[in-house]
Structures are given as structure tokens and as C-alpha cells.
C-alpha positions as CSV (number, residue, x, y, z in Angstrom):
1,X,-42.4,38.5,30.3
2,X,-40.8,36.3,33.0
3,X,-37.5,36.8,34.2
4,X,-36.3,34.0,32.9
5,X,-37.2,34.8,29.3
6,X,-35.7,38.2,30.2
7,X,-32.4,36.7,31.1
8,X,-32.3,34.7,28.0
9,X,-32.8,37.7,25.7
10,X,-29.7,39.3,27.7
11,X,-27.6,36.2,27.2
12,X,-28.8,35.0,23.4
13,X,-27.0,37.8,21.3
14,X,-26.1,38.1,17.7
15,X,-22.4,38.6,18.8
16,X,-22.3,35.5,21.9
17,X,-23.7,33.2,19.2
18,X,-21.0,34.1,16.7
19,X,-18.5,33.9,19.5
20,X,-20.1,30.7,20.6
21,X,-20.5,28.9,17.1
22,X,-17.4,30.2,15.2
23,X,-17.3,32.5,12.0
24,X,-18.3,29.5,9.5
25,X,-20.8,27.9,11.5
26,X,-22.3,31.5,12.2
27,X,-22.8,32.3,8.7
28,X,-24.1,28.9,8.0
29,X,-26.9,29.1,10.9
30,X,-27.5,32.8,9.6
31,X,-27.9,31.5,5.9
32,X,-30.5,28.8,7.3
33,X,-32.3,31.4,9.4
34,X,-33.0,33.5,6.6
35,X,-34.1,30.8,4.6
36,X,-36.8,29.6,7.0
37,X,-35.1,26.7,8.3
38,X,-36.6,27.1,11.8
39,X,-39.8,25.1,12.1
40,X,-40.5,25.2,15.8
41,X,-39.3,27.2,18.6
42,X,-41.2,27.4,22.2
43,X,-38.9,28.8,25.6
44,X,-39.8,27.0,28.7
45,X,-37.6,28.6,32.2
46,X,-34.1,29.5,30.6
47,X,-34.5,26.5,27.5
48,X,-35.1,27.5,24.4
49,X,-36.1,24.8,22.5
50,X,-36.9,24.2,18.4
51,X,-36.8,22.4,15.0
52,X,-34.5,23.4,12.5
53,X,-34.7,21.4,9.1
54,X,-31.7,20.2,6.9
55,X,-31.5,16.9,5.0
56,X,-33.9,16.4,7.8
57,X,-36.1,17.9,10.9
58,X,-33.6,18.1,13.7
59,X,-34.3,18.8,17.5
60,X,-32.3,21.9,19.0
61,X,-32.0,23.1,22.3
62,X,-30.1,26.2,24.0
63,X,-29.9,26.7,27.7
64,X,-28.0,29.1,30.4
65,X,-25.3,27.4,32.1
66,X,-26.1,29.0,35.8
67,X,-22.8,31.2,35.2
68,X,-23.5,33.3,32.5
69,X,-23.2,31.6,29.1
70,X,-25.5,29.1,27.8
71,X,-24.7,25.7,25.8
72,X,-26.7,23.8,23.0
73,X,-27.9,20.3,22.1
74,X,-28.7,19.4,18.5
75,X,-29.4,15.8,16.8
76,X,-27.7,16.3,14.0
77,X,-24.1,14.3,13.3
78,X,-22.2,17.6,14.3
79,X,-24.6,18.2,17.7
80,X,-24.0,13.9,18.5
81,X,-20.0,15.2,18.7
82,X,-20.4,18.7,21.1
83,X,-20.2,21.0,18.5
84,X,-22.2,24.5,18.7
85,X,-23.6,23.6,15.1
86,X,-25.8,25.8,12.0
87,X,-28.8,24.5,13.7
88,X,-28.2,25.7,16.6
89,X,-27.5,29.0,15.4
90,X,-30.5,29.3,13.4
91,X,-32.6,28.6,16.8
92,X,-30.6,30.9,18.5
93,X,-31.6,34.1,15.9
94,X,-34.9,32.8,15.5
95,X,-35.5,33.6,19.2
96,X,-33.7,37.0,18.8
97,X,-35.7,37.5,16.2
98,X,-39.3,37.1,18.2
99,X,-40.2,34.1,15.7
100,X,-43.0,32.9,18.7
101,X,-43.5,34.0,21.8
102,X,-42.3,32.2,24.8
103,X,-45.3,30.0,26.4
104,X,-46.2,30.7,29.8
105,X,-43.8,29.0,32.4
106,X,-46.7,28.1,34.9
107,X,-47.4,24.6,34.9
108,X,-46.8,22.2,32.2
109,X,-47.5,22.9,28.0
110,X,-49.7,20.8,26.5
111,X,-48.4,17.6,24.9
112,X,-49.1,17.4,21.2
113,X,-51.1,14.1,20.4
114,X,-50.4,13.2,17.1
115,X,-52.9,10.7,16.9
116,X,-56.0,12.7,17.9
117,X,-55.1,15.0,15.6
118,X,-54.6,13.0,12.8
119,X,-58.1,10.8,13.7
120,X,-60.0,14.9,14.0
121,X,-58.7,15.2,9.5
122,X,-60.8,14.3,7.1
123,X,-59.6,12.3,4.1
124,X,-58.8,15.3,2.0
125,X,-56.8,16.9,4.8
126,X,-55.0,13.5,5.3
127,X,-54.2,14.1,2.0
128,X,-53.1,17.4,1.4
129,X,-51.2,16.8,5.1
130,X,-48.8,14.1,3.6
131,X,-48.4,15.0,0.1
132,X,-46.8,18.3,1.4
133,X,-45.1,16.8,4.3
134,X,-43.6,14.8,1.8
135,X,-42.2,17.5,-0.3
136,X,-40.5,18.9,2.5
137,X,-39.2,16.1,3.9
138,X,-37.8,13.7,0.4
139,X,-37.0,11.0,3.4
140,X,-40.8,11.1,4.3
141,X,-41.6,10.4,0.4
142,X,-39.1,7.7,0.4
143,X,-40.2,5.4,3.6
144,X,-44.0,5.9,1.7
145,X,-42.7,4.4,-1.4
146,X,-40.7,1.6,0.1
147,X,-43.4,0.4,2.3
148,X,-45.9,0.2,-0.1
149,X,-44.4,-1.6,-2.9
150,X,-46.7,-2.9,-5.8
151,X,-46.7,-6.3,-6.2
152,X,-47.4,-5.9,-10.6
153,X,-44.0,-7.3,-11.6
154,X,-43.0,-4.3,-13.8
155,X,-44.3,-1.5,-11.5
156,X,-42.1,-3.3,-9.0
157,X,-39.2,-2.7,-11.3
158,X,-40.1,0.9,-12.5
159,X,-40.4,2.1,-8.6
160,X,-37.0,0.4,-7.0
161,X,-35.6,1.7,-10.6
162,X,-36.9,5.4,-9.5
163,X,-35.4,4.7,-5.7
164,X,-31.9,4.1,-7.5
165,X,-32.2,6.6,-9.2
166,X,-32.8,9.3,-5.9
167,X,-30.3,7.3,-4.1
168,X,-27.8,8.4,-7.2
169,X,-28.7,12.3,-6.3
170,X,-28.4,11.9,-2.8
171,X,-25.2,9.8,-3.1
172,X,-24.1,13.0,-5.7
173,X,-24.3,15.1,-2.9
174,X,-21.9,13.2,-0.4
175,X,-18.3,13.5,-1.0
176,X,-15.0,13.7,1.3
177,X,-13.5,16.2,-0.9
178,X,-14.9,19.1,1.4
179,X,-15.2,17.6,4.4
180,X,-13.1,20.4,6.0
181,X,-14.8,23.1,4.4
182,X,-18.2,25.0,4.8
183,X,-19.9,22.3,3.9
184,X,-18.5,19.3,6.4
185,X,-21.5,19.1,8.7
186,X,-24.1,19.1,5.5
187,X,-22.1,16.3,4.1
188,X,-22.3,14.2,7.3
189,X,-25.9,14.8,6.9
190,X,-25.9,13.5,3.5
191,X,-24.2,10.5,3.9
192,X,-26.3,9.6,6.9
193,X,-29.1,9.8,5.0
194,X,-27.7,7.8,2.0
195,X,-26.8,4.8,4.2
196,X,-30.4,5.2,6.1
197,X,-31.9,4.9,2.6
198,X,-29.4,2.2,1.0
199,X,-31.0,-0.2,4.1
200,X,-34.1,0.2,2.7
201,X,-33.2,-0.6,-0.2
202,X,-31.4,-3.6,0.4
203,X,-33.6,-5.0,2.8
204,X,-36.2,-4.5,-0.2
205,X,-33.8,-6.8,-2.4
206,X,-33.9,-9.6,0.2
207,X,-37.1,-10.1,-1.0
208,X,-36.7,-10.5,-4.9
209,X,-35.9,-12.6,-7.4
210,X,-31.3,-13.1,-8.0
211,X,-32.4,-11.7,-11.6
212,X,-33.8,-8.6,-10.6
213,X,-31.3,-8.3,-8.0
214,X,-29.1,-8.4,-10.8
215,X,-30.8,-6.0,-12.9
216,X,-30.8,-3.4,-10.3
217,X,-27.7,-4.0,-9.6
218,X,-25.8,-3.9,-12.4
219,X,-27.9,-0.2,-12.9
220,X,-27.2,1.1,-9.8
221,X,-23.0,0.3,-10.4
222,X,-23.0,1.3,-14.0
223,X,-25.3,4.5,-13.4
224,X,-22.9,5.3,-10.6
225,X,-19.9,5.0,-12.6
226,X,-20.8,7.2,-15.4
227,X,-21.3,10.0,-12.8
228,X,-18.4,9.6,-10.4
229,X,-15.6,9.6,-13.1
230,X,-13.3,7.2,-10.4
231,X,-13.1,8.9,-7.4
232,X,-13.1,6.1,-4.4
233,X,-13.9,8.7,-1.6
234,X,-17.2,9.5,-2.0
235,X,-20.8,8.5,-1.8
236,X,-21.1,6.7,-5.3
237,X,-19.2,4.4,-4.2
238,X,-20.4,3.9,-1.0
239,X,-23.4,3.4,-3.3
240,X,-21.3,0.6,-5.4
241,X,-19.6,-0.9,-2.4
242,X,-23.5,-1.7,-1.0
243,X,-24.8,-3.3,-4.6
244,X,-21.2,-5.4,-5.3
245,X,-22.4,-7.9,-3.2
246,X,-26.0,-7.7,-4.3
247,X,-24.8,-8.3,-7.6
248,X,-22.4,-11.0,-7.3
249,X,-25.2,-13.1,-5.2
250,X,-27.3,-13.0,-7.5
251,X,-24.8,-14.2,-10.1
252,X,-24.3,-17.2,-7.6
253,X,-27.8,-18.0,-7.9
254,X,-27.2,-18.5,-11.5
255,X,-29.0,-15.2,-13.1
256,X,-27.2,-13.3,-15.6
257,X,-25.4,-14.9,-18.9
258,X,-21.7,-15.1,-18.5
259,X,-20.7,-13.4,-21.7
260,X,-22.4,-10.0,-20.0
261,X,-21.1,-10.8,-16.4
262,X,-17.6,-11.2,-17.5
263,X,-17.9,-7.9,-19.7
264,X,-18.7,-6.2,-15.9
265,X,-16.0,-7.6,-14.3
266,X,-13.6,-6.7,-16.7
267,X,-14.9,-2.9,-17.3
268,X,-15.2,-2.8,-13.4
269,X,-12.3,-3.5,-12.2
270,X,-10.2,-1.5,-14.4
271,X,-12.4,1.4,-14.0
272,X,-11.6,2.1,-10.6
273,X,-9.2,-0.8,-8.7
274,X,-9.0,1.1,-5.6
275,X,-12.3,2.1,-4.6
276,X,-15.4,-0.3,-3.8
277,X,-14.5,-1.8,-7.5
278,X,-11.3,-3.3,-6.4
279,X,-13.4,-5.9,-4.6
280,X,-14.2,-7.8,-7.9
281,X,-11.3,-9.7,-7.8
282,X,-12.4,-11.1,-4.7
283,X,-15.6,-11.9,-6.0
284,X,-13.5,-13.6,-9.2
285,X,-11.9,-16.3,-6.9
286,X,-15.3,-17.6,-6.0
287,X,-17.1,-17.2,-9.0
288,X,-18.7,-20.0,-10.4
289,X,-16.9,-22.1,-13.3
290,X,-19.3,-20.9,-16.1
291,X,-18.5,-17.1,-15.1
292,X,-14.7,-17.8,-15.0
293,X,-14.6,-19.8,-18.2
294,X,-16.2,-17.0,-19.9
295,X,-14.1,-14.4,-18.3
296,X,-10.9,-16.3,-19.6
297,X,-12.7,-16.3,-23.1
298,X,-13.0,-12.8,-23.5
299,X,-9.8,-11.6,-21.4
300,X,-7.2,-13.7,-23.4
301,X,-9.1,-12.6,-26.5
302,X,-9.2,-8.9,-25.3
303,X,-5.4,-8.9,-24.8
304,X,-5.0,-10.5,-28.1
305,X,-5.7,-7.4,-29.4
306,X,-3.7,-5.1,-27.2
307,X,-0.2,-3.9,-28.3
308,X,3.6,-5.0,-27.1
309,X,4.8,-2.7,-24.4
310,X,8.4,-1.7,-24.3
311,X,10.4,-0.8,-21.9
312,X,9.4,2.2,-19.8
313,X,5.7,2.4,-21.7
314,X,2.8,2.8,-19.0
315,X,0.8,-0.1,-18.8
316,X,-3.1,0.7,-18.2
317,X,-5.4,-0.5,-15.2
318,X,-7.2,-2.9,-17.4
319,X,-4.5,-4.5,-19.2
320,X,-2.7,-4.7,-16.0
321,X,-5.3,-7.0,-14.0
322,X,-6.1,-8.9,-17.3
323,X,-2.8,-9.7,-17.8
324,X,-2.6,-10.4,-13.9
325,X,-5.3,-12.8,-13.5
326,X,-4.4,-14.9,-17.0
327,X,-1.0,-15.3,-15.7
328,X,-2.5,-16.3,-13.0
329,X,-5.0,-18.8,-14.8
330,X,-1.9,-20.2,-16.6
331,X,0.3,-21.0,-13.6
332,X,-2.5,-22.7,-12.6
333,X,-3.2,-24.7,-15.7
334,X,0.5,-25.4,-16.0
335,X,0.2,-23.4,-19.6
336,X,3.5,-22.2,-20.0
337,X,3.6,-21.0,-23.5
338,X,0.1,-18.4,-22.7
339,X,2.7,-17.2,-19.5
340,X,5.6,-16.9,-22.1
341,X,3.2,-15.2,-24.5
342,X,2.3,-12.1,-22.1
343,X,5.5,-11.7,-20.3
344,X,7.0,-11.3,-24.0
345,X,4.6,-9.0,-24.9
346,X,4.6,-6.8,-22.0
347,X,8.4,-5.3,-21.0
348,X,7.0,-2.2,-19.6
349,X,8.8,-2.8,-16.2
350,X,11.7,-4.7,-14.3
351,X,9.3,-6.7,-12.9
352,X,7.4,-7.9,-16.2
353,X,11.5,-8.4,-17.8
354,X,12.3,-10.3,-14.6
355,X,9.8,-12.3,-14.6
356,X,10.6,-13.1,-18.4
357,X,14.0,-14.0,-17.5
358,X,13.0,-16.4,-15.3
359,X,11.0,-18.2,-17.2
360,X,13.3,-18.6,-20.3
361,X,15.6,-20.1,-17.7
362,X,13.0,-22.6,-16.7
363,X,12.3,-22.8,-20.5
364,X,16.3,-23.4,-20.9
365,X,16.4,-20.6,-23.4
366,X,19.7,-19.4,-22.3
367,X,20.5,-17.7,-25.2
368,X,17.9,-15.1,-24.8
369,X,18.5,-13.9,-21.6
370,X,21.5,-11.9,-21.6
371,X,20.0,-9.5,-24.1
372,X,16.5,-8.9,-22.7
373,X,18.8,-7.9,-19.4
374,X,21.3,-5.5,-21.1
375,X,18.3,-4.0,-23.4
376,X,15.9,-3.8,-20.1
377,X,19.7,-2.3,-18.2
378,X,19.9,0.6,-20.9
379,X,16.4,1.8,-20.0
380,X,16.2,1.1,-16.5
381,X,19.6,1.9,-15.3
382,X,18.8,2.6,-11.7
383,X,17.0,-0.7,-11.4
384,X,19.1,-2.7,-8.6
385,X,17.5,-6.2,-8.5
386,X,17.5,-5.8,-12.5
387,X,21.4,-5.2,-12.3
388,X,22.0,-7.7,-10.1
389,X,20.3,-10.1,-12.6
390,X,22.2,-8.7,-15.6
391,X,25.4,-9.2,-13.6
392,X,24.7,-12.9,-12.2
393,X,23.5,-13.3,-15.7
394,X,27.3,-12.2,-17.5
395,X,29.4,-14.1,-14.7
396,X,27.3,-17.5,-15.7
397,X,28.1,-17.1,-19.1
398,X,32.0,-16.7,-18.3
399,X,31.8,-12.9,-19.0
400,X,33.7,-11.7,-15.5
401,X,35.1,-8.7,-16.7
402,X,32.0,-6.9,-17.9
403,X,30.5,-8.6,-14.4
404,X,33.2,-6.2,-12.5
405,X,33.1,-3.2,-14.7
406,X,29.4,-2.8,-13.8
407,X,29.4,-3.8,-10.2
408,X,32.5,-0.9,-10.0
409,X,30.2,1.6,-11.4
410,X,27.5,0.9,-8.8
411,X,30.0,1.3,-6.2
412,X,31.1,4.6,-7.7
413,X,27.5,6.1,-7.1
414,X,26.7,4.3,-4.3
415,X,29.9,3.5,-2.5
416,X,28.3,2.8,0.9
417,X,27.4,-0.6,2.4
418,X,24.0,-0.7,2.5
419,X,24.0,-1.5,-1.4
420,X,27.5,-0.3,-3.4
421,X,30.0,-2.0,-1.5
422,X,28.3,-5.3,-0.8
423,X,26.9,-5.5,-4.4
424,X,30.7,-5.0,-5.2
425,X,32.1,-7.3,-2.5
426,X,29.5,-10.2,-3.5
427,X,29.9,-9.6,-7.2
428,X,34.0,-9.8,-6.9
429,X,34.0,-12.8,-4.7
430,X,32.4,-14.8,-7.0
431,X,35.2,-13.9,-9.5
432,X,37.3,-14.9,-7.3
433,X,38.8,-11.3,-7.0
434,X,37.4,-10.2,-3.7
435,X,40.6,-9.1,-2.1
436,X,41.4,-6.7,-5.0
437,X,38.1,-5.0,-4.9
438,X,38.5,-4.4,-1.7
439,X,42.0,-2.6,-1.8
440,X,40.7,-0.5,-5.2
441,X,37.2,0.4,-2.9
442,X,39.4,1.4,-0.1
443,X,41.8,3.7,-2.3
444,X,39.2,4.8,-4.1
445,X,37.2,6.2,-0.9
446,X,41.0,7.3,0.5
447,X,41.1,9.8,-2.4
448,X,37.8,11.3,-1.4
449,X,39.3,11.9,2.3
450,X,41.0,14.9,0.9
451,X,37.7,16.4,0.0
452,X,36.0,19.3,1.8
453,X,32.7,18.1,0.6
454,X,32.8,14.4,0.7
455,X,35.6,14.0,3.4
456,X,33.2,13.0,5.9
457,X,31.2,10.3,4.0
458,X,34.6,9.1,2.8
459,X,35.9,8.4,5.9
460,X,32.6,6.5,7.3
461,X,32.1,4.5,4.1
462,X,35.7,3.6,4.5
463,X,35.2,2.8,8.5
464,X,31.6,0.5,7.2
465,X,33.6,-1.4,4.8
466,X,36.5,-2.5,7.2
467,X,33.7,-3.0,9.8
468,X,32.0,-5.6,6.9
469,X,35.6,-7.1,6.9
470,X,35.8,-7.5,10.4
471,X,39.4,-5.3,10.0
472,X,38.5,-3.6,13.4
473,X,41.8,-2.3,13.9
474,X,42.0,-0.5,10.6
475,X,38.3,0.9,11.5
476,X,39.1,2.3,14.7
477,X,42.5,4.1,13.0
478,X,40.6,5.6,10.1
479,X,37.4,6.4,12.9
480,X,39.7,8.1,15.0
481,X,41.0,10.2,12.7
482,X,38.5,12.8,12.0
483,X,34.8,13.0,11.5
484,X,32.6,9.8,11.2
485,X,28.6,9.3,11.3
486,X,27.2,8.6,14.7
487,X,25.6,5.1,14.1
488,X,28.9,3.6,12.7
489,X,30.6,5.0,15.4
490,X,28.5,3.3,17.5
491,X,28.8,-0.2,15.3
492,X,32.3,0.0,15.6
493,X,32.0,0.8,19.9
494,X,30.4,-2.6,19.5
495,X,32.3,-4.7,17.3
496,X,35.0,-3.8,20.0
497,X,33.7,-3.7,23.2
498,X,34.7,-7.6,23.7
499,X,38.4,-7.0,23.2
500,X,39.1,-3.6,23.2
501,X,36.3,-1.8,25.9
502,X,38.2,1.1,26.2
503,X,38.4,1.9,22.7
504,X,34.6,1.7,22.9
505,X,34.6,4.2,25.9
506,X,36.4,6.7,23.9
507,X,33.9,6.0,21.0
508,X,30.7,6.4,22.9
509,X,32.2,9.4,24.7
510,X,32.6,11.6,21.3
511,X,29.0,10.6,20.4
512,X,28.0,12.0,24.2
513,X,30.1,15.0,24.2
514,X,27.3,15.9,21.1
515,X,24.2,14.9,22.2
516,X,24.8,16.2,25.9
517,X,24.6,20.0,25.2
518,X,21.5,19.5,23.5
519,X,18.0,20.3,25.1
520,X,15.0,17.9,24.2
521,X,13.5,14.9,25.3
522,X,14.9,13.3,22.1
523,X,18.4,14.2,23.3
524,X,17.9,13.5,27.0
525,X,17.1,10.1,26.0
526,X,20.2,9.5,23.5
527,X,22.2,10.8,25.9
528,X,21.1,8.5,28.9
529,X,21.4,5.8,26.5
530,X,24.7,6.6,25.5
531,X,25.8,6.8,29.3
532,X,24.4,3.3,29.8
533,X,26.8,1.8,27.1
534,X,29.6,4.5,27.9
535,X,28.9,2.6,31.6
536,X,29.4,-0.4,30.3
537,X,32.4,-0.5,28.4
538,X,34.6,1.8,31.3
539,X,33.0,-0.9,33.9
540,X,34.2,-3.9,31.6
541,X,37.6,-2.0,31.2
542,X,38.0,-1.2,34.7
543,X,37.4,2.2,34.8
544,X,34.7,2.8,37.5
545,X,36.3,5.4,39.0
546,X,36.8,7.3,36.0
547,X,32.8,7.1,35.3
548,X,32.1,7.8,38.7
549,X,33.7,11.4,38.0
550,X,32.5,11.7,35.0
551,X,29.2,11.5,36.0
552,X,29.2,13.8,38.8
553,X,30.6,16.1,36.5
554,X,27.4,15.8,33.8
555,X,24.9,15.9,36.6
556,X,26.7,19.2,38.2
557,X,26.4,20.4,34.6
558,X,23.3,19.8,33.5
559,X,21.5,20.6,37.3
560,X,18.9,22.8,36.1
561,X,17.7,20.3,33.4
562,X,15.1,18.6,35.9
563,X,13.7,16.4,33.7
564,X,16.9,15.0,32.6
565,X,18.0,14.6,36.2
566,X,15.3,12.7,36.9
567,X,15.9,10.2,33.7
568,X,19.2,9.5,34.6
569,X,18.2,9.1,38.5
570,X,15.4,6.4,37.3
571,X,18.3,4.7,35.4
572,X,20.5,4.9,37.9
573,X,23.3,7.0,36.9
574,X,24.8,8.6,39.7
């Protein structure tokens, strides 16, 4: 044996491959040795080199390093990304294993000449050669039978039928679902070989008449769909992303009778809107005018039949993009009584009773609005835009009081300004009682100041709503005065820093007197922004001296905190 072989046998173990590859690659590789995985496997210096089948033969490699480790090279998707892969590993314990003694590292092996040997086998050999290659390699079988198509019409049919039909199994076998488990690398191999064999498919179709095309592509979808049960992550519908198009083409071309077309489009869609089948409505806004007057046939008849929805009832996918596309259809046509029709008979949402409201308004059916809104209110109570509606709706109709009674109850729940207040404030204003509102709003929160558990938000609800008033001075009272939320704090520091910059100073300085003992890049950069602004407003009130001090003092501080040194040092803040 040579030496290098030697030192190979030293450095190939059992335990560095499993240290090497991981436990769950290991086990894989071990699994694949033991099942006679390994094809080939020749050493040649300090390379050991192989074949290792999986969906497919795959070229291996494993070589020293020169420092005493080795590395490995594999074609497979996992090898392509670095990683020490189940091929690999089978190579490895094949060699541990003595599956074929190393060949002689004096001169050059022998290139294998595929073509002499094949021109040396007689036709029987041939034979027997390729029909067993081709059972152990289902690819091999595949490229046979797509590049030697028969040209008999229906034997055509019966063998691309038969490729749809392995493409279905292969595409069974792909799925993200376990893409981080034990089987993530054989999954990549799947798919690989799925979209390898999908081209040959497809480049097949080129080739064929639109009403095959059709044919087999309206099998492949429908076959797919019955297996997949709607999952959008996985290789069926990679499968039905691929004949979609195929399909649609060839219904361009004119095959297919629109009665049957429209049927697929319709069970399509709704079977699965946000994988590869959510791409039919695309292919509905180009479809020719035979395919979308029979499509309008059968989906307003279809939804004939379909039950009223009340409120809060869950609408399904199909009725859903039905109902979708013939509102659509009658926008477009100008039909208002069809758009009245489905927006009547579906009040499954605020949306759908919105909608409806708007159109009786068009319709001038006053009359009917208010109680779709108070019946669609009771059900859907923590609807805002549908409360806002049902309020606008009561203050047309001379109603003000109820108007006020609801907005009030809003701004009970939700008393702060990003919705209560201003649905309050906008809501009283146009009843003329805005100044009211606002004293009751203010009392209300003052009440809630004596609180130990709502004290806090009290007091900067209270500060928001002056600030919304523009009462500044009343804001900055109440701000001082305890505990407030940082960002209003810092909306009031600006609503003042014009007239009253050293109000904003002391402001800004409570916020940095509680970011400044924090550690973290997130509070070394609130509190160098803070010190910018606190900057600012001492500067505009002619306090430089006083930041000058201050500053010294935070930097003395703070010293050992390089990083935040250096941040304020690039800002300048000395």
C-alpha cells in the first residue's frame, strides 16, 4: 500500500466523518452505505474519489487538506452549497469499508471510453445494458421515452399521458414541509429532478396541437389537485404553476368549449387562491370573449343558487371570487341592480354592508340605510370605519344625540388620540358641540389621574388632547406634573421649542435622564439624539454654558462606555 493510501486510512474514520458531516447527515450517509448506494470508488494520491446514487448518480470526492483533516466535493444541491453531505459520507465508509482497492498511483489510470465499449456489445448486450440502466436510473427511462416519441396520434397521447403521470409521483415526493428535517437535501434532489423533467415535457408541448395541449393540461392540474388537497408549497403545484400557462394558451388558440373552460376556472380558483391557482384570475382578464361570456353564464347562475349571508357568516373561497369578479362585470356594464343584488345578499362583513350602504345612497334609498348600519353595528361592534358610517349616517338624518352617545362610548374605550378622542372631537364639532366634548373628555380623563393603575395613561391622554388643541400651556402644566409617555413628551418639547425653548430643555432632559443609564446601542443612539435636540433648545434659549457643563458631566460619567464616546464625538458633542 502507498503511503498515501496509508495516511488516508488514518485520517478517513468512522468517528472524523461523523464529526465532519454532523449526526443527521451521518446516519443518512450510513443508511445509503448499507443500502448499496456507492457505485464507484477508486483512491488516486490522498483523493478518494466515487459515485454514490440518489434521485441520481452523483460525483464525490474526499481529500486531505495538508494539515490533518480532509474536505469533500459532491454534485448534489447540498455539495453545490459546501456542505459535508450523505453522499459524501457513504464514500467515506465505503473506503473504510475496503469496497475496492486503491489503484496504483504510478502513472496515470486508464480513461474509460464509453464509446469503444459500447461499439465491442452485441445487440443483446445493448439491450440488457439499457433496460437495466434504466431501472436504476427512472431519469435514464424518461430522456428514452421523450426522445423517441411515436408519431401514431393516440400512442402520442397514451405516452405524454404516462409522463404526467411519473411527473405526478416525483412531484409527490417534493414538498417544503420538511425541508428542515432529515429529509432536506433528498427533497432538493427531488425537486431538481421534477423541474429537469417538467422541461422536457414542455418543450415536448411546443410541438403539439392547442387541443392536446389542452388535454394534457387540464390532466396534469386536475390530477394534481385531487392529490395535493391545497397546499401551495410544494411540488404539485410547481407542477400546476408550469401547465397554467400551457393550458390557457391553448384556450387562446381557440381549443376547448367554453362551458368546460369556465367550469375550470371557477373550480380552480376557489380550490386553492393562493398557490399557482391564484393565477387564473390573471389569465380571466385576457380571456377571450367567448370564455368570459360563458364564465358570466354559469357564475351568476352558480350564485343564484347560493344562500344569503348574514352578518358574521364565513363566506367561502368560491363564492368569494364569484361574487368578486360579477361585481366586477357589473361595474363594468353599468348593471346596477346585479351589484345591488349580491351586496344584499351577502352581509357577511363590514366591507360587503359598506359597500351596500353606499350604493343605496347612490340609489337614493335613504330610508334603508340607517338600519343595515345599526343591524351590521350590533354584530360588529368593534368595527371603526362601520361606526363611523353609522354615526355620519344618524347626524344626516338630524339624529345628534344618538350621534354623541355613540362617539362618547368610543372615547370611553379608546380615550386616546390616535382614534377615541378625534372620532369624539370630529363627531362633536359637527354638532356643533365641540367645546363641550372637550371639557367632559378632559374631566373624564382628570378622574382617572387619581388612579394607581391608569394614572399614567390618564395624564398623557390628557397632555395628547390639549396638544390636538394646540392648549400648550395647559399641556406642559398637566406634563409636568407627574408621569407622561416618552413620545408625547417629546411632541410637546416640539410644539414649544418656538416660544418657550426652555420648557423644551426641561422636557428633553427627563427623557435623557432615562435613556442615559441604559447600556445598548439602541440607547446610545436615543440618547445622542436626545442631546442633539436637548442642544438645540438650551442653544435657542441661551443656555450654552449650561450645556457645555452638562455635557462634560455625561461624558465624565459615561467614560468607560467607548462606543458611546465615540458616537457622541462623531456628532460632536463635547
Amino acid at each position: 500500500m502507498s503511503e498515501a493510501y496509508e495516511n488516508l486510512k488514518e485520517l478517513i474514520t468512522r468517528q472524523n466523518l461523523q464529526m465532519e458531516a454532523g449526526d443527521a447527515y451521518f446516519k443518512r450517509g450510513l443508511d445509503y452505505f448499507r443500502s448499496g448506494h456507492v457505485q464507484k470508488l477508486f483512491v488516486d494520491d490522498e483523493r478518494i474519489e466515487g459515485k454514490v446514487s440518489g434521485s441520481r448518480s452523483y460525483s464525490c470526492s474526499i481529500e486531505s487538506d495538508g494539515d490533518g483533516w480532509f474536505s469533500g466535493e459532491c454534485s448534489c444541491p447540498l455539495g453545490d452549497d459546501g456542505e459535508f453531505c450523505k453522499h459524501l459520507v457513504a464514500l467515506g465508509l465505503a473506503f473504510i469499508d475496503g469496497f475496492e482497492m486503491p489503484q496504483p498511483t504510478n502513472g496515470k489510470r486508464d480513461k474509460f471510453d464509453l464509446a469503444a465499449f459500447l461499439k465491442e456489445r452485441s445487440r443483446e448486450e445493448l439491450t440488457a445494458l439499457l433496460t437495466g440502466a434504466a431501472k436504476l436510473h427512472p431519469d435514464l427511462q424518461e430522456f428514452f421515452r421523450m426522445s423517441h416519441l411515436p408519431d401514431e396520434p393516440g400512442a402520442l397521447r397514451r405516452e405524454l399521458l404516462q409522463k404526467i403521470d411519473r411527473l405526478l409521483d416525483l412531484a409527490e415526493e417534493c414538498s417544503y414541509v420538511d425541508c428542515y428535517g432529515d429529509e432536506g437535501d433528498e427533497i432538493d434532489e427531488n425537486f431538481e429532478q421534477l423541474r429537469q423533467e417538467l422541461g422536457q415535457l414542455t418543450a415536448t408541448m411546443k410541438r403539439l396541437s392547442p387541443s392536446l395541449i389542452l388535454e394534457l393540461a387540464e390532466y396534469a392540474i386536475k390530477e394534481a389537485l385531487k392529490r395535493e388537497g391545497g397546499d401551495d408549497e410544494s411540488g404539485l403545484d410547481e407542477l400546476i404553476g408550469d401547465m397554467l400557462p400551457r393550458y390557457f394558451d391553448a384556450v387562446t388558440k381557440g381549443a376547448g368549449k367554453p362551458q368546460e373552460i369556465a367550469e375550470n376556472m371557477i373550480e380552480w380558483e376557489a380550490a386553492n387562491p393562493w398557490g399557482a391557482l391564484g393565477q387564473v384570475g390573471r389569465y380571466f382578464m385576457d380571456a377571450p370573449q367567448r370564455i368570459v361570456n360563458a364564465w358570466e353564464k354559469l357564475a351568476q347562475r352558480q350564485w343564484e343558487e347560493m344562500p344569503p349571508l348574514s352578518p358574521g357568516t364565513r363566506a367561502s373561497n368560491k363564492r368569494e371570487l364569484i361574487e368578486k369578479r360579477l361585481l366586477q362585470c357589473a361595474k363594468l356594464n353599468c348593471d346596477k341592480e346585479l351589484e345591488l343584488k349580491i351586496l344584499q345578499k351577502n352581509q357577511s362583513s363590514p366591507e360587503q354592508v359598506l359597500a351596500l350602504s353606499k350604493l343605496l345612497f347612490l340609489l337614493d334609498r335613504y330610508d334603508e340605510i340607517l338600519p343595515l348600519l345599526q343591524k351590521a353595528h350590533d354584530r360588529f361592534k368593534g368595527d371603526h370605519e362601520l361606526l363611523d358610517a353609522l354615526v355620519n349616517e344618524l347626524i344626516r338624518c338630524g339624529r345628534k344625540e344618538e350621534a354623541l352617545a355613540l362617539a362618547w362610548n368610543c372615547f370611553e374605550h379608546y380615550p386616546d388620540c390616535q382614534y377615541g378622542y378625534e372620532f369624539l372631537r370630529s363627531t362633536a364639532r359637527s354638532c356643533h358641540q365641540g367645546k363641550i366634548y372637550l371639557t367632559k373628555a378632559l374631566d373624564f380623563l382628570q378622574k382617572r389621574l387619581a388612579s394607581r393603575d391608569q394614572g399614567g395613561n390618564a395624564r398623557t391622554e390628557m397632555v395628547n388632547i390639549l396638544l390636538c388643541e394646540k392648549d400648550y400651556p395647559q399641556a406642559l402644566e398637566i406634563a409636568e406634573d407627574g408621569l407622561c409617555a416618552p413620545q408625547t413628551l417629546y411632541r410637546l418639547a416640539e410644539a414649544l421649542a418656538k416660544k418657550q425653548p426652555e420648557a423644551s430643555a426641561r422636557l428633553i432632559k427627563r427623557l435623557l435622564d432615562r435613556h442615559l443609564p441604559q447600556a445598548g446601542d439602541r440607547f446610545y443612539a436615543e440618547s445622542v439624539r436626545l442631546l442633539k435636540r436637548y442642544k438645540e433648545y438650551l442653544m435657542a434659549a441661551g443656555e450654552e454654558e449650561q450645556f457645555q457643563k452638562e455635557i462634560f458631566a455625561i461624558r465624565l460619567q459615561y467614560k468607560q462606555r467607548r462606543k458611546f464616546i465615540g458616537m457622541l464625538d462623531k456628532e460632536g458633542l463635547k
